[in-house]
N, C-alpha and C positions, 0 to 999 in steps of 0.2 A: 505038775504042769501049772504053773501061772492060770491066775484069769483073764480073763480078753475085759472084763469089765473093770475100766477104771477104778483106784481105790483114790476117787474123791467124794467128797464131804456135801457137793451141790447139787442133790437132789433133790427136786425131780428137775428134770431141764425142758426146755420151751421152744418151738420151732415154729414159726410163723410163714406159712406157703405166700407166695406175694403172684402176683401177676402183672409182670412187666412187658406187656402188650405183645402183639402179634411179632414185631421180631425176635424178642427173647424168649415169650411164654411164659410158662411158670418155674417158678424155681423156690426153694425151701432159702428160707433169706440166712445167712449165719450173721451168731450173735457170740459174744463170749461165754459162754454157761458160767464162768465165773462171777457175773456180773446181770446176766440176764434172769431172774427170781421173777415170778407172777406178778409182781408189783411192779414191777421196771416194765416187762412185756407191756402190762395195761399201759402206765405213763407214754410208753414211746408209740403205742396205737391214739391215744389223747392227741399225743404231739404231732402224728403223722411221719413220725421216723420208717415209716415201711410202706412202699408204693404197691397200693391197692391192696391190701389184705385179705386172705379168703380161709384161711382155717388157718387155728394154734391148734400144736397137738402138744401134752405133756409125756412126755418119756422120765421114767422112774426104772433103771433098768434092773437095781439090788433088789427092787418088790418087785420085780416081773410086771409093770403096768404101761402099759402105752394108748393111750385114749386121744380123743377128741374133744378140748376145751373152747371150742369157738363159742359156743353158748354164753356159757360163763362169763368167759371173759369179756366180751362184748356188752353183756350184762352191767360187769363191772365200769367197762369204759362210756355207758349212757350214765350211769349213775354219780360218775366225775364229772359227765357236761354238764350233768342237769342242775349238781349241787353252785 
């Protein structure tokens, strides 16, 4: 039997929950995991590519890890303003 888990190469991949107010709500924004790497997520929270932001999580699903990076990353995206 085949795996259900993609055999690609872009791991870990990045999902950004957004809150698009009281008619939409929330919703997990997509992004191309091709192109979406922790450095791109940061840059486009810099730029404001995602309306209202409230939690990244990192999914790694060949190491079994799915966490919560809002920390982090947020971290990283003060430490681009402030430079």
């Amino acid at each position: 039997m085949p795996s259900i888990v993609p055999d690609y190469a872009g791991w870990p991949q990045y999902f950004v929950l957004c809150d698009y107010g009281p008619e939409h709500g929330l919703a997990w924004s997509e992004v191309d995991p091709a192109k979406a790497d922790r450095l791109t997520i940061v840059q486009w929270l810099v730029h404001g590519v995602f309306a209202d932001p409230m939690t990244v999580m990192e999914v790694d699903l060949p190491a079994g890890i799915c966490r919560d990076v809002t920390a982090e990353i947020m971290a990283e995206v003060e430490a681009r303003l402030a430079a």
